[in-house]
GUMISE-946373 format. One record per residue (C-alpha): x, y, z; residue in one letter. Coordinates in Angstrom, 3 decimals. Example, Ala and Ser with C-alpha at 12.3 -4.5 7.8 and 13.67 -1.06 7.14 Angstrom:
BEGIN
REC        u        v        w type
REC   12.300   -4.500    7.800    A
REC   13.670   -1.060    7.140    S
This chain:
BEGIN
REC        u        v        w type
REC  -23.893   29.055  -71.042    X
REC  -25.592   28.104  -67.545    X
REC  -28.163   30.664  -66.468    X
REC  -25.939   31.693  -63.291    X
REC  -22.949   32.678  -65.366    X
REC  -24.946   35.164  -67.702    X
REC  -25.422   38.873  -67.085    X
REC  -21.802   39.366  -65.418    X
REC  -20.106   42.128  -64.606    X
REC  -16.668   41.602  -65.763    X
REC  -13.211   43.831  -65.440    X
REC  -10.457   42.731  -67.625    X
REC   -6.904   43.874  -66.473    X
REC   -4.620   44.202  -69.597    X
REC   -7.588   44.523  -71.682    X
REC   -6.030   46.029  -74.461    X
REC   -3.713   42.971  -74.941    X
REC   -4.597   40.945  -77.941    X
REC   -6.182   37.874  -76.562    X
REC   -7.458   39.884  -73.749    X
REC   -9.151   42.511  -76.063    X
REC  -10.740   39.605  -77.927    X
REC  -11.800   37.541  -75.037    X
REC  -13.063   40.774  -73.446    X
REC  -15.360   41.441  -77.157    X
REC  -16.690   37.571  -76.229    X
REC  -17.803   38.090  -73.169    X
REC  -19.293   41.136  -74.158    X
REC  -21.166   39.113  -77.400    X
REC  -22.516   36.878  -74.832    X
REC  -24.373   39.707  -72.860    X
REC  -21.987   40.229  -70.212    X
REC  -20.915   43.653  -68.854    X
REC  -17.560   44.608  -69.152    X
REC  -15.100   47.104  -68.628    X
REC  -11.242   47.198  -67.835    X
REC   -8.084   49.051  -67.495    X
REC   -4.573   48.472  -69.678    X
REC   -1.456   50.996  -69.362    X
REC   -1.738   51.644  -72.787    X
REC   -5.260   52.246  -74.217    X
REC   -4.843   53.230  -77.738    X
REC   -6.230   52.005  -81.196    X
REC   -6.866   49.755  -82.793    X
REC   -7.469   47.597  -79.613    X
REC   -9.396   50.478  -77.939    X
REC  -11.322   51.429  -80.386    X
REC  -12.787   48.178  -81.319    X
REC  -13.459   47.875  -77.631    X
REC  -15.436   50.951  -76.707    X
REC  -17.251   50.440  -80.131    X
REC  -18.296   47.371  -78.482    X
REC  -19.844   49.115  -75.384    X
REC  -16.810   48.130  -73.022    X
REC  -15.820   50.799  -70.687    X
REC  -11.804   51.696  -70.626    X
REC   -9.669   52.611  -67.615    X
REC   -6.312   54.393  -68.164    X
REC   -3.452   52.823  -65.556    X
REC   -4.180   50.383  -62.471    X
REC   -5.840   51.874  -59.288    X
REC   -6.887   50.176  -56.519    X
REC   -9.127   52.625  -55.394    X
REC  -11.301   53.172  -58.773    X
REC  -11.282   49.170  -58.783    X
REC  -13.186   49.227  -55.666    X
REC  -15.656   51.417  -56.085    X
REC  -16.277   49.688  -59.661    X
REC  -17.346   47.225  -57.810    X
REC  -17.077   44.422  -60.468    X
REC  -18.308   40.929  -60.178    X
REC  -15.193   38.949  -61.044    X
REC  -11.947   40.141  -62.368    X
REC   -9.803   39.052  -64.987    X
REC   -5.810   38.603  -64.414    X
REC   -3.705   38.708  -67.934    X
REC   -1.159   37.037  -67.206    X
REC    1.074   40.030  -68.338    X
REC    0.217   41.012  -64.287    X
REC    2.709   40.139  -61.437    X
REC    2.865   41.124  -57.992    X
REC    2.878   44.633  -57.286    X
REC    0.438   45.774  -59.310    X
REC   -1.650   47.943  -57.228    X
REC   -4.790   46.538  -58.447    X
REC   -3.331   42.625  -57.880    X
REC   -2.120   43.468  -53.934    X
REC   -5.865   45.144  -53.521    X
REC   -7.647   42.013  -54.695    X
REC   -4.950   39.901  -53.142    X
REC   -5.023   42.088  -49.546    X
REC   -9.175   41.886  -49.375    X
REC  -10.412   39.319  -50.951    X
REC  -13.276   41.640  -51.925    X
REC  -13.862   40.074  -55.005    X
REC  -13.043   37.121  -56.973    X
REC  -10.445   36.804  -59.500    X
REC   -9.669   34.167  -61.953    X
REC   -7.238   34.002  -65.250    X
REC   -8.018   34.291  -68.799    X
REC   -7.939   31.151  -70.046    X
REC  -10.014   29.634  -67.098    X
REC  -12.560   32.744  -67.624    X
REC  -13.088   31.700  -71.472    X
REC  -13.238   27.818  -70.064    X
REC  -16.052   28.844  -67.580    X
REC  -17.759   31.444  -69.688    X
REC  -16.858   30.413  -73.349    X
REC  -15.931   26.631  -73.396    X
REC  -17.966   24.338  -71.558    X
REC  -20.449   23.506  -73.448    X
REC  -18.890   23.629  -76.747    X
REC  -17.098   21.444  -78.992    X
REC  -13.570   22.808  -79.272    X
REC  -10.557   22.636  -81.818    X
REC   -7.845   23.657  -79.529    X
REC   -4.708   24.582  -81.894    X
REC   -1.392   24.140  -80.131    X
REC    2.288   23.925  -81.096    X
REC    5.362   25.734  -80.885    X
REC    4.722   27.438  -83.951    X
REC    1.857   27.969  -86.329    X
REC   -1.134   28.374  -84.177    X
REC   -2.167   31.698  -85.433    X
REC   -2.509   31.008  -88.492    X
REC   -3.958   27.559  -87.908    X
REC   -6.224   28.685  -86.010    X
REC   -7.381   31.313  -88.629    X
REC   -7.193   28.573  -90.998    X
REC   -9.812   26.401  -88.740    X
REC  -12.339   29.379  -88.576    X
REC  -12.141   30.093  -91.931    X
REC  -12.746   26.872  -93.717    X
REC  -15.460   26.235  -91.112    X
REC  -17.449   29.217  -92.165    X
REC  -16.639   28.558  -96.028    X
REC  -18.251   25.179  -95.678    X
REC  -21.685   26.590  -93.933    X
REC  -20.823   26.837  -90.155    X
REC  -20.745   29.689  -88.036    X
REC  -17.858   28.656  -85.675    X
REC  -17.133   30.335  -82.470    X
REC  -13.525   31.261  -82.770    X
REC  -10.620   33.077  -80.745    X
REC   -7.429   33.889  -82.945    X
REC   -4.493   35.215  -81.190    X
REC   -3.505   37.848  -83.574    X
REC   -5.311   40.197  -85.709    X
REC   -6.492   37.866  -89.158    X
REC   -7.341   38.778  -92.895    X
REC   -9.227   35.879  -92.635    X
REC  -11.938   35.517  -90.909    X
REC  -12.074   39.651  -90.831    X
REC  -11.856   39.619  -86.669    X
REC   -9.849   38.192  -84.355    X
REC  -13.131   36.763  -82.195    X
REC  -16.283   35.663  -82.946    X
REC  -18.923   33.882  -80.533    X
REC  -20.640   31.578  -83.307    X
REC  -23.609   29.427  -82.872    X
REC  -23.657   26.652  -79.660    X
REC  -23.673   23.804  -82.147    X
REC  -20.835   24.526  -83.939    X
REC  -17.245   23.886  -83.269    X
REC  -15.194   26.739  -81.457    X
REC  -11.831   27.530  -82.750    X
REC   -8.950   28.504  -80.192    X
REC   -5.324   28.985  -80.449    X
REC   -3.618   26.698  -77.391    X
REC   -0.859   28.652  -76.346    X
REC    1.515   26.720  -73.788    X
REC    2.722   29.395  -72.312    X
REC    1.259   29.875  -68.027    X
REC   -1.908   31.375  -67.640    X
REC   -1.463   33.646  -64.626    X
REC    1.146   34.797  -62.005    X
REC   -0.943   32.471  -59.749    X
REC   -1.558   29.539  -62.238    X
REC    1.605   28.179  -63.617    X
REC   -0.463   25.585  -66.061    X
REC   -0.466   25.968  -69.708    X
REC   -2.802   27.806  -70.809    X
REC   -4.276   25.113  -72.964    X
REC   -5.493   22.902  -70.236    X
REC   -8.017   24.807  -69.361    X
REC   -9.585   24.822  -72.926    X
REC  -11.347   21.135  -73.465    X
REC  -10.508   20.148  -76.131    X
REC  -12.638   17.812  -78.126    X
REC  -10.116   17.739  -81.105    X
REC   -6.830   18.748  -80.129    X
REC   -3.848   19.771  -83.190    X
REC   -0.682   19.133  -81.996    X
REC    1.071   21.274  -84.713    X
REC    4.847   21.423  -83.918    X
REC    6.837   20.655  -80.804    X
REC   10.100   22.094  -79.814    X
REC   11.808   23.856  -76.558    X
REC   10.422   27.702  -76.041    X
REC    9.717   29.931  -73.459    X
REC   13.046   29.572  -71.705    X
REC   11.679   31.278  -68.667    X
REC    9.030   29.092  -67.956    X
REC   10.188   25.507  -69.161    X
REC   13.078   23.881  -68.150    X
REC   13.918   21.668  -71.141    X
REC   12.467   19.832  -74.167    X
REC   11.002   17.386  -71.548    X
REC    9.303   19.974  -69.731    X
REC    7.444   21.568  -73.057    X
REC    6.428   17.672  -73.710    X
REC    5.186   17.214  -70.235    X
REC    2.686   20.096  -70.631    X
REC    1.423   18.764  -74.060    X
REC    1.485   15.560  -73.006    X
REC   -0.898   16.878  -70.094    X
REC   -3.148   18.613  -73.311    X
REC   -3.256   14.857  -74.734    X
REC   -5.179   13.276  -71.524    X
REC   -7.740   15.784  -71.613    X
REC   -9.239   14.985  -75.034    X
REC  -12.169   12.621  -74.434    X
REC  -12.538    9.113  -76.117    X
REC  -15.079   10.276  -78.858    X
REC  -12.489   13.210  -79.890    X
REC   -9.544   13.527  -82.336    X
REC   -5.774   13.921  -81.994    X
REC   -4.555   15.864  -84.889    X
REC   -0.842   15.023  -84.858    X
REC    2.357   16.518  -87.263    X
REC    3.724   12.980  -87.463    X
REC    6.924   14.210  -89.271    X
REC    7.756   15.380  -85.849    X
REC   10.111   13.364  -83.526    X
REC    9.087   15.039  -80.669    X
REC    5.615   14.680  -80.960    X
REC    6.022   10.814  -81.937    X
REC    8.084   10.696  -78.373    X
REC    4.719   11.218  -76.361    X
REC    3.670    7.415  -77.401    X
REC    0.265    6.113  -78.490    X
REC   -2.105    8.194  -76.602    X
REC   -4.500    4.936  -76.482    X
REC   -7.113    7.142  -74.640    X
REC   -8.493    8.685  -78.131    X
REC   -8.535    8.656  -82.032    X
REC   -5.304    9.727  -83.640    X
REC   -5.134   10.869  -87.392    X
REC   -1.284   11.932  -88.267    X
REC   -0.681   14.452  -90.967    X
REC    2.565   14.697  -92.798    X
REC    4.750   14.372  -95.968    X
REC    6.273   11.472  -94.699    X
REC    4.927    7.476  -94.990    X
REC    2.506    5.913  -92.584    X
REC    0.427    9.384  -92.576    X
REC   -2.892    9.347  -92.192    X
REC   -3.361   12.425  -94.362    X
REC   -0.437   13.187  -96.743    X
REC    0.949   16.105  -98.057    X
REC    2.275   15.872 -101.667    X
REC    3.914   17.351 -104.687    X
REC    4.360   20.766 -103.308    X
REC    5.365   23.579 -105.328    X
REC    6.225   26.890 -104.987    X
REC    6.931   29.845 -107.300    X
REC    6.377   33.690 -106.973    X
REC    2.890   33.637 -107.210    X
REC    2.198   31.174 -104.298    X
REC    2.398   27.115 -103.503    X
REC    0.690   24.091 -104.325    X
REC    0.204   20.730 -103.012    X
REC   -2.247   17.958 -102.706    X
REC   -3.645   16.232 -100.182    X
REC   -4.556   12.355  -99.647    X
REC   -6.465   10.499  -96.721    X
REC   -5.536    6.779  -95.940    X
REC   -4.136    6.696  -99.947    X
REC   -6.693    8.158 -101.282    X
REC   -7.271   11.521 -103.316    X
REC   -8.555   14.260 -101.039    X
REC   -8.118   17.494 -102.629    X
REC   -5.601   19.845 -104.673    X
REC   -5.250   23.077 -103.063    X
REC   -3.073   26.360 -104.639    X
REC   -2.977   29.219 -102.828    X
REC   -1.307   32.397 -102.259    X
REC    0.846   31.052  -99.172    X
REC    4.373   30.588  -99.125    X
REC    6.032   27.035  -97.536    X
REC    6.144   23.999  -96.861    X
REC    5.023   24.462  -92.939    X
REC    1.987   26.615  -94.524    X
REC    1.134   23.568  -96.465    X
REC    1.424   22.184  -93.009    X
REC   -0.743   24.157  -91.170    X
REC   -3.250   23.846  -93.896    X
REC   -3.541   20.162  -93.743    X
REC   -3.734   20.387  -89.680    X
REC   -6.447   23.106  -89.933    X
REC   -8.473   20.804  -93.050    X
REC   -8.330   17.808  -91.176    X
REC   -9.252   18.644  -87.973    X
REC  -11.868   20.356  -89.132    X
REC  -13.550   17.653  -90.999    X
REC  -12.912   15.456  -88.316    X
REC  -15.181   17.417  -86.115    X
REC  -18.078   17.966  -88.815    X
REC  -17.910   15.046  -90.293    X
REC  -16.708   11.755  -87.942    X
REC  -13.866    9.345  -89.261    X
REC  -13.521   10.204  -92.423    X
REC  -12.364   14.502  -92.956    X
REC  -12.574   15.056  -96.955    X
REC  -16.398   15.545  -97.194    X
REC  -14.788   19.086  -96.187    X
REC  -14.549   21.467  -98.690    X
REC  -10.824   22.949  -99.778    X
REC  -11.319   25.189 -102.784    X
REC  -11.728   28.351 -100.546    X
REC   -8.437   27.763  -99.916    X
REC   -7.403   29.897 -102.689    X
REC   -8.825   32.929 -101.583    X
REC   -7.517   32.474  -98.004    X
REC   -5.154   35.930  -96.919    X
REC   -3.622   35.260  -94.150    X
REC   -2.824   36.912  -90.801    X
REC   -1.239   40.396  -90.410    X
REC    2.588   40.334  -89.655    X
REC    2.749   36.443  -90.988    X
REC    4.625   36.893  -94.597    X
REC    2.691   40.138  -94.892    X
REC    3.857   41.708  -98.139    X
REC    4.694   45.525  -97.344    X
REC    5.589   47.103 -100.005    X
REC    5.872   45.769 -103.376    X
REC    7.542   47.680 -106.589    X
REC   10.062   46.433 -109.314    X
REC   13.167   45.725 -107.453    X
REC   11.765   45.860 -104.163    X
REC    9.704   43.454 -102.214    X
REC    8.923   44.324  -98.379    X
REC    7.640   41.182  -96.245    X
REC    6.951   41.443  -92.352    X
REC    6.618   37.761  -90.687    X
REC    6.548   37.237  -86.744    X
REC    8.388   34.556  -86.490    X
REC   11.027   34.595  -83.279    X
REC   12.138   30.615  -83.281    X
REC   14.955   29.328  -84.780    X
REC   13.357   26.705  -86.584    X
REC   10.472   29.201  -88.025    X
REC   13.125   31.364  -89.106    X
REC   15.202   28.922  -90.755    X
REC   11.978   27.727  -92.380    X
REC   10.400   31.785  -93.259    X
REC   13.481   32.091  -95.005    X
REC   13.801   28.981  -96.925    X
REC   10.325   29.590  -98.167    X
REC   11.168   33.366 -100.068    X
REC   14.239   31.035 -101.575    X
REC   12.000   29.165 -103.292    X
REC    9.299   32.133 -103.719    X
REC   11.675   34.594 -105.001    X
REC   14.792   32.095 -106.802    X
REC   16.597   34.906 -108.267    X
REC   16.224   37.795 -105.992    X
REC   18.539   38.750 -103.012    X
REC   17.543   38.172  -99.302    X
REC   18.039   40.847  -96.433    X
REC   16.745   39.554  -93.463    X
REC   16.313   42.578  -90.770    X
REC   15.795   40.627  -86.833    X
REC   14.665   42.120  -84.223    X
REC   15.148   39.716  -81.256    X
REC   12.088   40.749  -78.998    X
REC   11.027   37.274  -77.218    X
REC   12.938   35.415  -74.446    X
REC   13.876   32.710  -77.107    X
REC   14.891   34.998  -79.730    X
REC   16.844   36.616  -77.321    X
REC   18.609   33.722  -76.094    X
């Protein structure tokens, strides 16, 4: 971090959001001052935060904001115009004001080495995946998981300069005033391009529009990095060569870098094993359910030894695997009692809940399914 970006004074607004929260407990890790306001400051968010030393602000008021005096503020991009705080800063021009994601770039992700993990779906737990086999095999990655993980045990972690930094690459815009993906501003030196499909209805036109923005992500990664590419996916294989950097493809299908094979699933879990270039990598079993888990495994594994270890990713260790728990709200098992099995998974798309469901088919062969949906995102809406 460059000597005139240290020792900030920084006010988050929407602090209590998730990624806000956790980018707010980074900044804080890396000896900045911060503080912030959110309409709703409750726990667990606001708890971890004022454990953390960072000061907490009930509502938006222009006033209060002024006299706090802040050296730079931070616009979720939950804020629009109106806000009272947004007009004041907008009105005076009294102090400056940037977005989350280019915050983290400037304060975070400059000078590190980043796995940026984006696709429609399966970043979370990707990206929880990354951070967690990178500190099972030694490292102590920087990471920033959009949701709250089993594992690693918090959501954000600042990690040692020389190794990799983990962040989830949402596509979605990064401020009222920035209509880029969030993900550009991230620099990537491996980027995983997980899934890709049309979302956000409100913010992308069409199919084309979601691969324009990815597309974008792809010219960004540097010669020496990695694409990590899902190259079972048609719409991923429609952005083209990318002859600009190194591309390893992971998949089930032939002419994979990195196949996925033999899956299995019963109650207790899945299994599958993976192969680089034809040749035995590693058998993993774990408590995860699905074939897209598999999936986001293999992305997670490969990038990851990509990073540490050059061209070739299976000096990286896999057996931890098996002790790997998951996020919260991601097939979390509620209850569980004889006749009775309670599961909680966040998935809104169509395709993740086509695939969610498919995967307790094969988990649970002879038991009934009652799905209960609550359509809360613009696509699940629509």
């Amino acid at each position: 971090m460059s000597e005139s970006l240290t020792g900030r004074r920084l006010y988050f607004m929407g602090i209590c959001g998730t990624a806000m929260g956790n980018a707010a407990l980074l900044a804080r890790a890396a000896g900045h001052q911060v503080l912030g306001a959110d309409t709703g400051v409750y726990p667990p968010m606001s708890t971890v935060l004022a454990a953390a030393g960072i000061e907490l602000h009930e509502g938006y008021d222009a006033g209060r904001l002024a006299r706090l005096a802040p050296d730079l503020v931070v616009i979720g991009n939950a804020m629009s115009r109106g806000n009272p705080e947004v007009e004041w800063l907008l009105d005076t021009r009294a102090i400056p004001f940037t977005s989350l994601p280019a915050m983290l770039h400037d304060f975070v992700l400059a000078r590190r080495h980043n796995i940026v993990i984006a696709g429609t779906h399966g970043k979370t737990t990707t990206t929880a995946l990354a951070a967690f086999l990178l500190r099972e095999n030694g490292r102590d990655p920087g990471f920033l998981i959009g949701g709250v993980p089993l594992d690693p045990p918090v959501g954000s972690h600042l990690g040692a300069l020389q190794d990799p930094f983990v962040i989830e690459g949402d596509e979605y815009d990064s401020a009222f005033f920035d209509k880029r993906s969030k993900f550009i501003h991230y620099a990537p030196h491996v980027a995983v391009l997980n899934n890709l499909e049309f979302d956000h209805a409100d913010i992308f036109r069409d199919l084309a529009d979601v691969q324009r923005t990815f597309h974008h992500l792809t010219r960004i990664v540097p010669r020496n990095g990695w694409i990590v590419l899902n190259g079972d996916d048609d719409n991923l294989r429609a952005l083209g060569a990318l002859p600009w950097t190194r591309v390893v493809r992971v998949g089930v299908g032939p002419g994979n870098d990195v196949r996925i094979e033999d899956f299995a699933e019963d109650p207790s879990g899945s299994g599958f094993s993976l192969s680089w270039q034809g040749r035995p990598w590693a058998r993993v079993d774990w408590p995860c359910s699905g074939l897209y888990n598999a999936r986001n495994a293999a992305m997670a594994a490969t990038a990851v030894g990509l990073a540490l270890g050059g061209a070739d990713p299976t000096g990286l260790r896999l057996d931890a695997l098996a002790r790997f728990r998951g996020v919260k709200r991601r097939q979390e098992q509620l209850c569980q009692r004889p006749g009775l099995t309670v599961i909680e998974d966040f998935g809104h798309h169509p395709t993740a809940l086509a695939e969610t469901l498919q995967a307790f088919r094969q988990r649970f062969p002879g038991a009934r399914l009652t799905a209960v949906f609550e359509p809360r995102s613009n696509t699940a809406r629509t």
